[in-house]
N, C-alpha and C positions, 0 to 999 in steps of 0.2 A: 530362482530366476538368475538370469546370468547379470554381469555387473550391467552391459549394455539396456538390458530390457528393465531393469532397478534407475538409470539412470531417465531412460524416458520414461516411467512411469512419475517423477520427479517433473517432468517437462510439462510433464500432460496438464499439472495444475495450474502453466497457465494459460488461460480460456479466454485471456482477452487478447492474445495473439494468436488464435485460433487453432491452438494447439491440442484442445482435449481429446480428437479424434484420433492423433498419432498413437501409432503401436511399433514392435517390432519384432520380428518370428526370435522361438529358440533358438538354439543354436549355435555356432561357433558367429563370433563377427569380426573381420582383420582388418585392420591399420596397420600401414605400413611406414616407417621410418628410415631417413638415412644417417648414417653416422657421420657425423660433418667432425666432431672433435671428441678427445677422450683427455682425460685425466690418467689412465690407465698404463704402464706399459705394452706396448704394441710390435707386434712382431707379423708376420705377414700369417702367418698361425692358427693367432690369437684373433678374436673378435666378442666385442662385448653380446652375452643372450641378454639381458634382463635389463630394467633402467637402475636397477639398485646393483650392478655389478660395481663394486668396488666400494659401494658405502656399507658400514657396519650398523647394523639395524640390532642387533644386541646389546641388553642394558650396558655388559662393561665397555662397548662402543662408544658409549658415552665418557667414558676416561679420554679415550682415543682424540676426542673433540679438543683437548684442550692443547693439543702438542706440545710443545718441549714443556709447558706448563705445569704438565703430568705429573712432574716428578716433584712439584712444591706440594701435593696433597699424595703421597706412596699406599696412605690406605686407602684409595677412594677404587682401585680397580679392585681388590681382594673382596670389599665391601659389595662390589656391585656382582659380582662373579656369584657371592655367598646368596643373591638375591635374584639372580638369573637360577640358580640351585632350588631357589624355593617354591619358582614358578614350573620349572620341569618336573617338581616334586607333586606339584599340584594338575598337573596337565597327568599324570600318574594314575591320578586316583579319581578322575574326571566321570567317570562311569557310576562311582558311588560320591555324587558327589558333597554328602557332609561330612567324608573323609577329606577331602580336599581344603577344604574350611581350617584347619588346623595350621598346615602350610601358607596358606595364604596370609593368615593372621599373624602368624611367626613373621611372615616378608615384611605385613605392615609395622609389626614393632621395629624389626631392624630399620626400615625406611623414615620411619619416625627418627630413630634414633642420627640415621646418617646426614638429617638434612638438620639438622641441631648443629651437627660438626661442623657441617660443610657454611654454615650461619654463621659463626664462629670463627670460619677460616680468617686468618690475617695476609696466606699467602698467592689468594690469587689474585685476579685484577677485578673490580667491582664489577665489569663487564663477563664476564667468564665467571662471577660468582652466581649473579642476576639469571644467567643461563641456565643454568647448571641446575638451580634449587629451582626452575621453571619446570624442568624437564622431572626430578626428583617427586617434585608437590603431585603432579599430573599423575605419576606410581601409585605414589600413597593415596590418590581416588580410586586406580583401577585397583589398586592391593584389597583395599576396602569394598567396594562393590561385586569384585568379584567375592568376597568371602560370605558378604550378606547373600549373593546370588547362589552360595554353597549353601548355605544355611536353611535357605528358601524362602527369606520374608523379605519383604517391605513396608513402611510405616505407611498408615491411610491417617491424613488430616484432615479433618470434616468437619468446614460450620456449621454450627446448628442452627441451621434454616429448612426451610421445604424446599422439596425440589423445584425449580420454576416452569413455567409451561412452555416456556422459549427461551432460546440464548440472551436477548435482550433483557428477562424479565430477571435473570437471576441474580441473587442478592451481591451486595456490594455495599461496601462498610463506608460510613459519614463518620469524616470526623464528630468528637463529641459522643459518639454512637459505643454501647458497650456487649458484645453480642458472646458463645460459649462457642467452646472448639473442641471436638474429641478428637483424640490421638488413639489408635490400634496397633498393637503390633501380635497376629498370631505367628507362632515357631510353629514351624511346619517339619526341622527339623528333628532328629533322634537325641538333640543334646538338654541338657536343662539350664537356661541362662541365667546368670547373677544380672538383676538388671541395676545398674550405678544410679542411675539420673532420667529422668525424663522430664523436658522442657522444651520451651519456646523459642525461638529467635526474634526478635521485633527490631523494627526500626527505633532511635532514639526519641523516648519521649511518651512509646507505647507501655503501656502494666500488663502484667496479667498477673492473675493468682489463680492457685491449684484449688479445683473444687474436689478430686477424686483420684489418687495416683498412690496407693501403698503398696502394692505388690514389689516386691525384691526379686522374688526367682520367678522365670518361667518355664512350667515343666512342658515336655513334647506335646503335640497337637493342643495347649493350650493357648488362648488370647490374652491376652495386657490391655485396659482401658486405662485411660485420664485423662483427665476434665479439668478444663480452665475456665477461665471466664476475663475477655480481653478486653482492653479501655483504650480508645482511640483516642490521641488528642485532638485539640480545637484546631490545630496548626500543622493535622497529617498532610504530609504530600499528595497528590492525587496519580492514580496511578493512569501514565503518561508517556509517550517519548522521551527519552531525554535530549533530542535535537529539535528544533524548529524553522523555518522560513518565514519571514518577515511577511512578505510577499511571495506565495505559490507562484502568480504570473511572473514575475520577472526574477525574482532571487531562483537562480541556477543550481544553490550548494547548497545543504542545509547549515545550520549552525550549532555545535553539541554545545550544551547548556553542562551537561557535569562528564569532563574528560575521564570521571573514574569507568564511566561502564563505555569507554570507545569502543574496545571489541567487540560488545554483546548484542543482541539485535536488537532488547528491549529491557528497560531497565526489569532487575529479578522483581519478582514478585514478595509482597511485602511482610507475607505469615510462613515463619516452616518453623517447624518441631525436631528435635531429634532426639535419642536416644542410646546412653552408654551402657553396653553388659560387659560381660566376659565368658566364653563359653572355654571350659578345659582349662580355667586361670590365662586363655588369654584374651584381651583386650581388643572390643573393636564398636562402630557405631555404625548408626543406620539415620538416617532422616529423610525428612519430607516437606512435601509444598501442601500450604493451607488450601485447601480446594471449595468450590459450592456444587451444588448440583441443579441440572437444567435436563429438559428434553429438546433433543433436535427436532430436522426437519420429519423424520420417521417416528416420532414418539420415543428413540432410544434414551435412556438415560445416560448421561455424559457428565464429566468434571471438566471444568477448569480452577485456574490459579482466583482467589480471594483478589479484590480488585478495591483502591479505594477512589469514592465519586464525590463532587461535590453535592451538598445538598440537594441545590437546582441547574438543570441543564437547561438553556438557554437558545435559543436557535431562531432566525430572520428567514422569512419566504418571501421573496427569491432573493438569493444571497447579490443578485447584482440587477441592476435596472437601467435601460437605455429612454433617455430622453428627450426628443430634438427642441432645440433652444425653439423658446416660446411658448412651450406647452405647459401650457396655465392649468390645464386639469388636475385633479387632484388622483393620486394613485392608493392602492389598496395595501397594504403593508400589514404579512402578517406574522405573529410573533406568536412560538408556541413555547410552553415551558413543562418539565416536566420534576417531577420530586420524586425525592431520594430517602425522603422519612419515612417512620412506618406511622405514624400519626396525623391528628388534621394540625393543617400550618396554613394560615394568609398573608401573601406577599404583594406587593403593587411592583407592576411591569410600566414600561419607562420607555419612550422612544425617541431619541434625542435628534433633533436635526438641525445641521446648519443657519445662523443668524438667518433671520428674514422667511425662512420657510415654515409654512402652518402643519403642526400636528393635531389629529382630533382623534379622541381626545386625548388631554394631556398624559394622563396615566390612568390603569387601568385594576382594579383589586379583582384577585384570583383565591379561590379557597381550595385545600386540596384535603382530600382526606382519608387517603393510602398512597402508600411507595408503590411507585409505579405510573403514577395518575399522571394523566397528560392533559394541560387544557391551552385551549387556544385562542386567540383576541386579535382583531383586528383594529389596524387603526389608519387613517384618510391622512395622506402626504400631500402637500402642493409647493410644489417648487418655486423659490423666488427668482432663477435666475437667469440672466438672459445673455450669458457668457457660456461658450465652451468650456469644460472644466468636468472632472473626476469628484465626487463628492460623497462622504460617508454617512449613512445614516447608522446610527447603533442604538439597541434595544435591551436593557438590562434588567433584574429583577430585583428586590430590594425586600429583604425579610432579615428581621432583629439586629438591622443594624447594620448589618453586612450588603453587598452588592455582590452580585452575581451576570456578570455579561458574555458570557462564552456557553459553548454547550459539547458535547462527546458523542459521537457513532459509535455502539458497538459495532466491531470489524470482524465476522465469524464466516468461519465454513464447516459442515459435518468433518471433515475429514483435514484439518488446521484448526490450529488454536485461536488464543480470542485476544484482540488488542482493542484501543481508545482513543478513535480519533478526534483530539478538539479542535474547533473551530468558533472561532471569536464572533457574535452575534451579532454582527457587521453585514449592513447592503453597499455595495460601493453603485453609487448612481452616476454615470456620464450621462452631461448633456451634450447634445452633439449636433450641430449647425447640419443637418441633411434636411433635405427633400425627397416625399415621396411619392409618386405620383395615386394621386386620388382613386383614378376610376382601375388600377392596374389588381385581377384577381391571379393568386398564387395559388396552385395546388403543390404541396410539399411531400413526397415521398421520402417516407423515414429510413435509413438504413441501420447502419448500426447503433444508432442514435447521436444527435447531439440536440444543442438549444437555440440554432438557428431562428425557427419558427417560432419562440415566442418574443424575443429581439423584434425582429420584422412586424411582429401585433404592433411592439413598444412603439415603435418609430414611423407607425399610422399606416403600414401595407394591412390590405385584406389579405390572410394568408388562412387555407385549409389544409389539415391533413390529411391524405389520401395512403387509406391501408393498402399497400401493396397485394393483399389476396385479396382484393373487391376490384385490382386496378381494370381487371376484365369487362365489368360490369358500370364503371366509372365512365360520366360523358365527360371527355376533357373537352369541351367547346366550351364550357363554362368558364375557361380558365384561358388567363395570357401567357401565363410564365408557367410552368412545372419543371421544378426541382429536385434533381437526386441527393440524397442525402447522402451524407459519406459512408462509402465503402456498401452500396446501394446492390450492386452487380454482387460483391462477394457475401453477402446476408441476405436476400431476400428472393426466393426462386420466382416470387410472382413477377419482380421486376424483367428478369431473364425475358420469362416469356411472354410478355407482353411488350418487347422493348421495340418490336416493328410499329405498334400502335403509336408506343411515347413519339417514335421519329415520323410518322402521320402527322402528330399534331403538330409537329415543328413544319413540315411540308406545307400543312395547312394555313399555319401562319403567326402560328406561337413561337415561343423563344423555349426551349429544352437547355439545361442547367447542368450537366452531370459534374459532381466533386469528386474527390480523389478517391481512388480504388488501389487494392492491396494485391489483387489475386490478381499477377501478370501474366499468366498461362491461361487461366479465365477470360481473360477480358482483351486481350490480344487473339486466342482461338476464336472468342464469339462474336468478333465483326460489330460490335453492337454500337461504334458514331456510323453515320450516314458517310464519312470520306473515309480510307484508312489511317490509322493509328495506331502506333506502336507505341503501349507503357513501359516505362522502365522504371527504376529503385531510384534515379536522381530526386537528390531533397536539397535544399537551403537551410541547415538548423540553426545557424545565427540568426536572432531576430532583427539584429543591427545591419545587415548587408546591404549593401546599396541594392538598388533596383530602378533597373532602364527601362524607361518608355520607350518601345520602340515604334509605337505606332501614335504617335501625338495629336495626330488629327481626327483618328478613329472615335465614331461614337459615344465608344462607351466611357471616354473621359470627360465628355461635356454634358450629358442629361440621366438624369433632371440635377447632378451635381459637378459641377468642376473638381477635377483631378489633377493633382500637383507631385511632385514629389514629395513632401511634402505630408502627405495623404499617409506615405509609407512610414513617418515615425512612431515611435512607441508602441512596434507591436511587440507581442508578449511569445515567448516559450522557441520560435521557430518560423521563417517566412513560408516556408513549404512542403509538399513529399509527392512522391510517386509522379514526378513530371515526365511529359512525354517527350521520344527522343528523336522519333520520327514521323511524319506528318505529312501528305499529302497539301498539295500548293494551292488547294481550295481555303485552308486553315490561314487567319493571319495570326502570327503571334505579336501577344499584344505586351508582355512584359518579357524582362531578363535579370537573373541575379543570381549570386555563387557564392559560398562561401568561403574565407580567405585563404588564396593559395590556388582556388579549383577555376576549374573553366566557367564559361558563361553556358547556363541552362536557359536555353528559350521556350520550353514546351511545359510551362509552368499554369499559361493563360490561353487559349487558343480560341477563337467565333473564328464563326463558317457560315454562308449564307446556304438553306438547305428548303428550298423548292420557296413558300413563302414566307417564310420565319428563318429563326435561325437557331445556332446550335450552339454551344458553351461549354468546354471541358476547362476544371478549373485544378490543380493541384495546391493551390496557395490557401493559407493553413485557417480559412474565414471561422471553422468551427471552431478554431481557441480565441480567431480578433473580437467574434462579432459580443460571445457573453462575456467576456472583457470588456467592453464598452469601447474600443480603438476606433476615436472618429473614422478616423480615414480610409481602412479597412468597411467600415461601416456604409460608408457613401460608396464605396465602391461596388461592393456587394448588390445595393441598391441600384447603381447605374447598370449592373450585369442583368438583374432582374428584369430589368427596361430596356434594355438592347429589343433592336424591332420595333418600341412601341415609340406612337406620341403622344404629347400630353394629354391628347381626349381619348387616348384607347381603352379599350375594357368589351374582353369577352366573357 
């Protein structure tokens, strides 16, 4: 495929910006450029073709890099020239390619050799040396893999386990845990290898010892086995990001916990093997990543990298809870745990919560008696408090001694690798001074999903979900408020075509909710508010922006809660997106905000009176305020829902 159609095939995986469906034909595809500046000699003539016109892209090029500097290292171009010689030699013999293998191997000695020197140097500048053996080391990998790729092998590392029946089930090594590894390497090539060594790599603190490894030479089309047997300490790492966030909602940056792997995307994996021969007296290696085995979502068998877990994973349902001050009831709080032994283990689970609030019961003993077992416990909260405020509950588990209060998501795709997201076994509960009005019934259409509608249960609305492919067959008279969910119009066809009905019921005398939409060609061609509207890409991404009332007398700031500025602090990630730019004069807009530098965006909030109800397009970002618990986003949301009604309404 061409680089164009390789590059969106890259794009496609991501599916949460609706990308999966893009394609893009064979073919030639052009971009066009203008030359604004050159480094180059320029004559009226000349004109640069290429973007690599005038950079030297050959190893002794790399001499070239250090200018007048050049001549403090005089062997360093002859060396690399001898070494650009080795790879022409080998692009030669490409067709048979274990003849290739010899040359290759030849570069890698001499590349060995030259970055020993170049380590050595006294006469360049640490900067220019630092460089230099950068570019060098990166050789001597490709010098080396392309030789093993002449050769035709590579090393398989394989724990000895079963294979698992899912990506989640597959094994992963407990500190303390001592489990065996086979190493293979079959030659596939025509040579007979002297093999030197065959070992391990571990992190500090790991053993292993060799169960099975004599073999010295290996002749053509034969395999190499060896067998270890590996001892995880009490005090292994677990295998992790190396960055974190304090706080998701509001910390913007992450923070790297160890600057060694800044480049890398995830810290390496914690088992490889590798292996020293010599083929023809010359010297080269081969290695590998400790892998397990799992079936995907097709039954296929698949590897990944050896992973290591804590004993127990830990984990809080629902990671956050909305309160409204005074709500004496008691909540359901549930804690599941899962183990990581291969044996039975009983641990007592723990749910800690703020002075004056009652947990029942206090803790809870759980038995488990295979890796894998997941069991789960509920336990009765009741809040003591009668202040607005952010409050943590946390739930840990406690076996030999040790605590355990955090827990890992396996993060997999058939078609991407496998990472471990932790997250700390933490509910963070706001209480929050709102009103909701008693008798008012919500029917909630889902779009692309978020957790609006279980917030709304929390804070005492009657709220139903209403499946977009039933909405046909759905009486909305039963309901006061119906709410789109975000991004409602660009995920869900039933909405589409039932959207004359949703604006009936607001006619009728309901309040109609739509949240923000993605698909501006969508949703701009399909007329779908009752006045015209045009969406546009205007967003707010500072959370901290001011925001103007501009309609202070309107409604929807005084029932069933007062609205302040006030109201606007401490929300989390962003105030808004996809605001509208232009608006028919039936629309009042009811806020304004920018972020710093930019214009004032009014078409953030918009009600409209539409036959006997009313109608509500909202861009402001309520599906990150509202599971964040942000009172005031909170009340507001709830006064939007009540737009149209009074305190005794209910359809």
């Amino acid at each position: 495929m061409s680089y164009a159609q390789f590059a969106m095939e890259g794009l496609r995986h991501q599916l949460s910006q609706g990308a999966g469906g893009w394609s893009i034909d064979a073919g030639p595809h052009y971009a066009f450029y203008r030359l604004v500046d050159t480094v180059l000699p320029r004559n009226k003539d000349a004109h640069e073709q290429d973007f690599f016109d005038g950079i030297d892209t050959t190893l002794p090029g790399l001499a070239g890099r250090l200018g007048g500097d050049e001549a403090k290292v005089p062997y360093l171009r002859p060396e690399l020239a001898k070494l650009q010689g080795t790879v022409e030699e080998a692009k030669k013999a490409a067709a048979d390619p274990p003849k290739a293998a010899d040359p290759l191997l030849r570069g890698l000695k001499d590349v060995n050799t030259l970055i020993a020197r170049v380590s050595d140097e006294k006469g360049l500048a640490p900067i220019e040396q630092r460089e230099l053996l950068g570019h060098l080391r990166l050789k001597r990998d490709q010098f080396q893999e392309a030789a093993n790729l002449a050769l035709g092998f590579t090393l398989s590392v394989s724990v000895d386990a079963e294979t698992a029946a899912t990506p989640e089930d597959a094994f992963m090594a407990v500190p303390g845990q001592v489990f065996g590894v086979t190493v293979r390497l079959r030659n596939s090539s025509d040579k007979t290898l002297a093999i030197r060594e065959v070992g391990l790599d571990l992190p500090e603190g790991w053993r292993a010892s060799a169960t099975a490894s004599k073999v010295q030479s290996l002749s053509p089309a034969k395999e190499l086995t060896a067998q270890f047997r590996v001892t995880v300490p009490e005090n292994a790492a677990y295998t992790r990001p190396y960055w974190h966030r304090n706080d998701p909602e509001t910390d913007g940056l992450n923070t790297v916990d160890d600057p060694h792997y800044a480049t890398l995307p995830f810290p390496p994996p914690p088992l490889r093997a590798h292996l020293h021969y010599s083929a023809d007296g010359l010297e080269g290696s081969v290695g590998g990543v400790g892998t397990v085995s799992y079936k995907d979502s097709t039954s296929h068998e698949q590897k990944r990298a050896l992973a290591v877990a804590p004993p127990f994973s830990v984990s809080i349902d629902p990671i956050s809870q909305v309160i409204p001050v005074g709500g004496r009831g008691s909540r359901v709080v549930k804690v599941a745990a899962r183990s990581a032994l291969s044996g039975a283990a009983t641990a007592n689970v723990r749910l800690s919560a703020p002075v004056g609030w009652q947990v029942e019961p206090a803790t809870q003993r759980l038995t488990f008696n295979q890796v894998g077992e997941v069991k789960d416990c509920e336990f009765r909260l009741t809040p003591a408090s009668n202040r607005e405020g952010r409050f943590p509950i946390k739930a840990s588990l406690e076996y030999q001694g040790k605590t355990y209060a955090e827990g890992y998501t396996v993060v997999t795709r058939d078609d991407l690798s496998t990472f471990y997201y932790y997250q700390p076994a933490v509910q963070k509960v706001s209480v929050v001074d709102v009103k909701a009005p008693a008798n008012l019934k919500v029917g909630y259409i889902m779009g692309a999903g978020d957790d609006i509608p279980e917030v709304l249960r929390q804070v005492g609305l009657d709220v139903t979900l209403i499946s977009a492919d039933k909405l046909a067959s759905e009486d909305l008279t039963r309901y006061g408020t119906i709410v789109l969910g975000i991004r409602a119009y660009d995920t869900q066809k039933g909405v589409i075509e039932n959207n004359k009905k949703l604006l009936n019921f607001a006619s009728a005398g309901g309040t109609f909710v739509v949240q923000y939409e993605t698909d501006i060609g969508n949703f701009n061609a399909g007329s779908f508010a009752p006045y015209p509207l045009t969406l546009a890409r205007g967003r707010v991404s500072v959370e901290e922006a001011p925001v103007e009332i501009l309609a202070p007398t309107n409604r929807v700031f005084h029932y069933p809660n007062e609205i302040s500025p006030k109201d606007f602090d401490g929300w989390v990630q962003e105030r808004g997106l996809y605001f509208m730019d232009k608006w028919d004069d039936k629309y009042t807009a009811l806020l304004a905000s920018h972020d710093p530098g930019e214009g004032s965006l009014k078409g953030g909030l918009l009600v409209a009176p539409y036959g006997k109800g009313t109608y509500i397009y909202t861009g402001y970002a309520f599906f990150r305020q509202l599971p964040a618990g942000v009172p005031g986003a909170v009340r507001l949301y709830v006064n939007l829902l009540s737009a149209g009604h009074d305190a005794g309404a209910g359809r």
